[in-house]
C-alpha positions as CSV (number, residue, x, y, z in Angstrom):
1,X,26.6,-27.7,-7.6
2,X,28.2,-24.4,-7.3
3,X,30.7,-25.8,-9.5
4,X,28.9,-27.2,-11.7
5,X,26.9,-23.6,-12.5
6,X,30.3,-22.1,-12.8
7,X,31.5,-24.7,-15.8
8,X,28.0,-24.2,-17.4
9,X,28.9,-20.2,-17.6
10,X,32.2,-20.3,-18.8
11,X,31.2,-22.6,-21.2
12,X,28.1,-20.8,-22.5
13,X,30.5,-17.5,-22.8
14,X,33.1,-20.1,-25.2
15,X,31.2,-23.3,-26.4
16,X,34.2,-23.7,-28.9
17,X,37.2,-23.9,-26.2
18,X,35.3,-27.1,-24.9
19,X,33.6,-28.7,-27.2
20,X,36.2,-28.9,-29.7
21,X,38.6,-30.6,-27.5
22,X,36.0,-33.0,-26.4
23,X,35.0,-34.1,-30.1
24,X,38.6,-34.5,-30.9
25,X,39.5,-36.5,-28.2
26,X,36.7,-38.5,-28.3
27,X,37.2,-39.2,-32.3
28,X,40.9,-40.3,-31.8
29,X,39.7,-42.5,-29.1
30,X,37.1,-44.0,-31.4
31,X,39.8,-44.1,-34.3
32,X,42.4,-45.8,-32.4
33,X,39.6,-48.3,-31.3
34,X,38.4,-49.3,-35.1
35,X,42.6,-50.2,-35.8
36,X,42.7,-52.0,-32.8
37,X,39.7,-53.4,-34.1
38,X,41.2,-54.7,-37.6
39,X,44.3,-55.2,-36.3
40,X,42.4,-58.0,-34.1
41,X,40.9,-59.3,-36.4
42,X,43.8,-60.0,-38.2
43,X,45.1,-62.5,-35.7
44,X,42.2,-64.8,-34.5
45,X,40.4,-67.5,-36.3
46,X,37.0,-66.7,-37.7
47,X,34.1,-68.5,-36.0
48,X,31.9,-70.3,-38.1
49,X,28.8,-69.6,-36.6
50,X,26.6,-67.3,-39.0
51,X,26.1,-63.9,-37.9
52,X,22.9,-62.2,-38.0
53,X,22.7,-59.5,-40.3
54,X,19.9,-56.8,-39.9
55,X,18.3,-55.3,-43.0
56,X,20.3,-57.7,-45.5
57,X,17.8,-60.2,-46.8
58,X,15.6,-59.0,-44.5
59,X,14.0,-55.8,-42.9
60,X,15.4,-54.7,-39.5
61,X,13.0,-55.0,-36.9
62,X,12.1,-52.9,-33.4
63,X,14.1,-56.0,-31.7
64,X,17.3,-54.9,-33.6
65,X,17.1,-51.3,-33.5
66,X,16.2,-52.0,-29.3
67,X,19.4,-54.1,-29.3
68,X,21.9,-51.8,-30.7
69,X,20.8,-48.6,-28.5
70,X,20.7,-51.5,-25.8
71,X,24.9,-52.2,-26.5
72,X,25.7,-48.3,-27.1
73,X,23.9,-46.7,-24.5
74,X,25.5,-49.4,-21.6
75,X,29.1,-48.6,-22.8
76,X,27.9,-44.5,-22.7
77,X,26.4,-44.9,-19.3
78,X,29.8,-46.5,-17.9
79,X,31.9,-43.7,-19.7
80,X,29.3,-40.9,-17.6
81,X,29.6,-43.1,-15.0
82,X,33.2,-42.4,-15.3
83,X,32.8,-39.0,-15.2
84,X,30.7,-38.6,-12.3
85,X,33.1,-41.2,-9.6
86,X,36.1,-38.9,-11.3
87,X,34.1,-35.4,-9.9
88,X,33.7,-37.5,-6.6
89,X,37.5,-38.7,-6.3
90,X,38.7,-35.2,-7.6
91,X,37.0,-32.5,-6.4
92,X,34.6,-34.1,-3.7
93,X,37.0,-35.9,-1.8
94,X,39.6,-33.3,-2.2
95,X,37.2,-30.7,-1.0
96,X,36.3,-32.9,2.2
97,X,40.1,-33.5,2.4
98,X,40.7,-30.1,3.5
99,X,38.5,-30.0,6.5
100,X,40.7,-33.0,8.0
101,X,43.7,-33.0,9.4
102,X,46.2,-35.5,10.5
103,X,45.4,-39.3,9.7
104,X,41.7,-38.9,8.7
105,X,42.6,-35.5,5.9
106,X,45.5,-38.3,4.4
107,X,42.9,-40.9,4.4
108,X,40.7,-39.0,2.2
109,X,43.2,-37.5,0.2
110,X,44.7,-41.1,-0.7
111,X,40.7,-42.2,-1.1
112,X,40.6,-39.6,-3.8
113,X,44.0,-40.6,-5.4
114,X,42.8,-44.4,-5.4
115,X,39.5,-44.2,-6.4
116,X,40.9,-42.1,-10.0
117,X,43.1,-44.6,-10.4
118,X,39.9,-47.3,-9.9
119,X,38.6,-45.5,-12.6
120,X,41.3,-45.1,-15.3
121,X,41.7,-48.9,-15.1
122,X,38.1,-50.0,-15.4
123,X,38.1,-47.3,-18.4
124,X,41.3,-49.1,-20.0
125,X,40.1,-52.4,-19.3
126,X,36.7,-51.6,-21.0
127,X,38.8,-50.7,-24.0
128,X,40.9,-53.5,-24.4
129,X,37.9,-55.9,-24.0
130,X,35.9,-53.7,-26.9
131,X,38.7,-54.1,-29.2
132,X,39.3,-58.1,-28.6
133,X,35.3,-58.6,-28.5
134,X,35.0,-56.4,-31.8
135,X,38.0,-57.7,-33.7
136,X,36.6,-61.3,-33.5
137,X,33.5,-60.4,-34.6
138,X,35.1,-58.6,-37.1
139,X,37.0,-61.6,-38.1
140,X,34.3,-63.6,-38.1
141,X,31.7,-61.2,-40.0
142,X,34.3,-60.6,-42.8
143,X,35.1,-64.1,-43.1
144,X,31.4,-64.6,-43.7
145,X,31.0,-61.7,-46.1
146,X,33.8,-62.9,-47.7
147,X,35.8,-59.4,-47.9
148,X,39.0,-58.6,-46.1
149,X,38.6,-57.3,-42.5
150,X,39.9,-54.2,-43.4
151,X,36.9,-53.3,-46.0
152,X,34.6,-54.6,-43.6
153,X,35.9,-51.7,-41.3
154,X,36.0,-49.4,-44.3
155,X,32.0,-50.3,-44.4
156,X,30.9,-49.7,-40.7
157,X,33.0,-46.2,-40.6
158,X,29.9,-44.0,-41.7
159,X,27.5,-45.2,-38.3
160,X,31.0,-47.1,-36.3
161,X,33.0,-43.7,-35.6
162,X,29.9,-41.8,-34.9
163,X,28.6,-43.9,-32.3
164,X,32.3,-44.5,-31.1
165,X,32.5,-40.7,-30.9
166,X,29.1,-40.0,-29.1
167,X,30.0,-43.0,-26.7
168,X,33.2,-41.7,-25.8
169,X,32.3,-38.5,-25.4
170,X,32.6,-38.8,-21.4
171,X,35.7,-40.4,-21.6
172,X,37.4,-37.7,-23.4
173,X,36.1,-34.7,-21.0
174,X,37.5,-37.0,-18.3
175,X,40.7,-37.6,-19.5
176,X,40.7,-33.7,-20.7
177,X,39.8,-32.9,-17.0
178,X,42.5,-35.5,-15.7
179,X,45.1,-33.1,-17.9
180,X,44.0,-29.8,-16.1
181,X,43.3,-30.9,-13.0
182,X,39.8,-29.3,-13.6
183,X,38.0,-32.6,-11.3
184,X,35.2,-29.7,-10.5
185,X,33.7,-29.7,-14.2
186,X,33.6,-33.3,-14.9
187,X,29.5,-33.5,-13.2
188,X,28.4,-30.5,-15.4
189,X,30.7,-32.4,-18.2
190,X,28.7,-35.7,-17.5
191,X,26.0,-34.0,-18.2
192,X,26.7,-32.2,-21.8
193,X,28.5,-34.8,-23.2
194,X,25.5,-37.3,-22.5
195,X,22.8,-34.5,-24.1
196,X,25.4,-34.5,-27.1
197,X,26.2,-38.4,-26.8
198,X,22.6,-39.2,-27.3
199,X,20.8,-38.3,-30.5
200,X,24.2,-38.7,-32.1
201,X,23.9,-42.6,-30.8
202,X,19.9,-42.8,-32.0
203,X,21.5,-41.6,-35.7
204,X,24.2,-43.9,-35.9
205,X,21.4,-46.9,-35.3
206,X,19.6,-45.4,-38.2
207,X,22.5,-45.3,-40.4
208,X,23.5,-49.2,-39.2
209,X,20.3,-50.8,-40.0
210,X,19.0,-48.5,-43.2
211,X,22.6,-47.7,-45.3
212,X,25.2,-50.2,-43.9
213,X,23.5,-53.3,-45.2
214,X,22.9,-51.5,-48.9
215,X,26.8,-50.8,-48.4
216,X,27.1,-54.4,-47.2
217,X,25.6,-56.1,-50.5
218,X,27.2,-53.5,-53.0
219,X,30.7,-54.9,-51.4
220,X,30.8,-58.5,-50.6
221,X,30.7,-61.2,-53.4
222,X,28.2,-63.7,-51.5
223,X,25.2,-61.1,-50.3
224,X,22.5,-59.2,-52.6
């Protein structure tokens, strides 16, 4: 924890030299998701199943507000999760490294070295299965709104990237930390990034189920 206390101070003394790092890297992330995301959705065949759509015709109810937090508060708590194993592999294991010697201190070191590694592909393999689950929905919601995928993606920007951003808010401290070498501020980095992550993910609901379908009707030729 001592480490932990000692990321919270610097920070507090600079909030600027972190933060802004961690918002950029976390909206390129998000970016670079939505054009994988159309780019998709370019190449698969719409499904012809009707999608639901919250607040167009209808209301949105507790059930759908419940089932978006549901979707983006899962994909935040891996990303922290993230986080933390990286503080473990990094500094943890490093730190109990150096109280070895011979086989056992190379055993832990290569634990450490393994277990990052564990991490970075879980965190590109949660990626690539985002972008081809959300390209053929997109594919298949823009077929049914009967736009062209990229508008649809146009129309979700305004609650998409801010969720995007709050959810890969962890991701980007980690890959930040990765950079530096800095494994020893990834815990206290869990921990901001979640408290920033959150009410930014509760706003991005709002904006999905009270503005997007208004957007949704104003754009597409067979709702309103």
């Amino acid at each position: 924890m001592r480490d932990s206390r000692a990321a919270f101070q610097r920070w507090e003394r600079d909030p600027g030299a972190v933060l802004i790092p961690w918002f950029t890297g976390a909206v390129l992330i998000a970016a670079g998701l939505l054009v994988a995301v159309w780019f998709v959705s370019l190449h698969v065949t719409p499904d012809t199943t009707r999608l639901p759509l919250p607040g167009v015709g209808d209301p949105p109810g507790l059930g759908d507000l419940v089932h978006i937090l549901g979707r983006n508060l899962l994909v935040l708590a891996l990303h922290a999760t993230a986080c933390v194993a990286g503080f473990i592999a990094g500094s943890s294991m490093r730190r109990v490294a150096t109280t070895k010697s011979g086989f056992s201190r190379a055993l832990h070191e290569r634990a450490g070295q393994v277990a990052i590694a564990w991490v970075g592909f879980v965190t590109v393999f949660s990626l690539l299965t985002q972008a081809l689950g959300l390209g053929m929905y997109a594919s298949t919601l823009a077929d049914q709104l009967a736009i062209p995928s990229w508008e649809l993606v146009l129309t979700v920007l305004p609650h998409a990237l801010l969720e995007l951003t709050a959810v890969f808010l962890p991701l980007a401290a980690w890959l930040i930390a990765s950079r530096r070498d800095r494994w020893d501020e990834l815990l206290a980095a869990t921990f901001v990034t979640v408290a920033l992550a959150l009410p930014m993910i509760f706003l991005a609901a709002a904006i999905e189920l009270e503005i997007w379908p208004r957007i949704v009707e104003s754009v597409s030729p067979v709702v309103g």
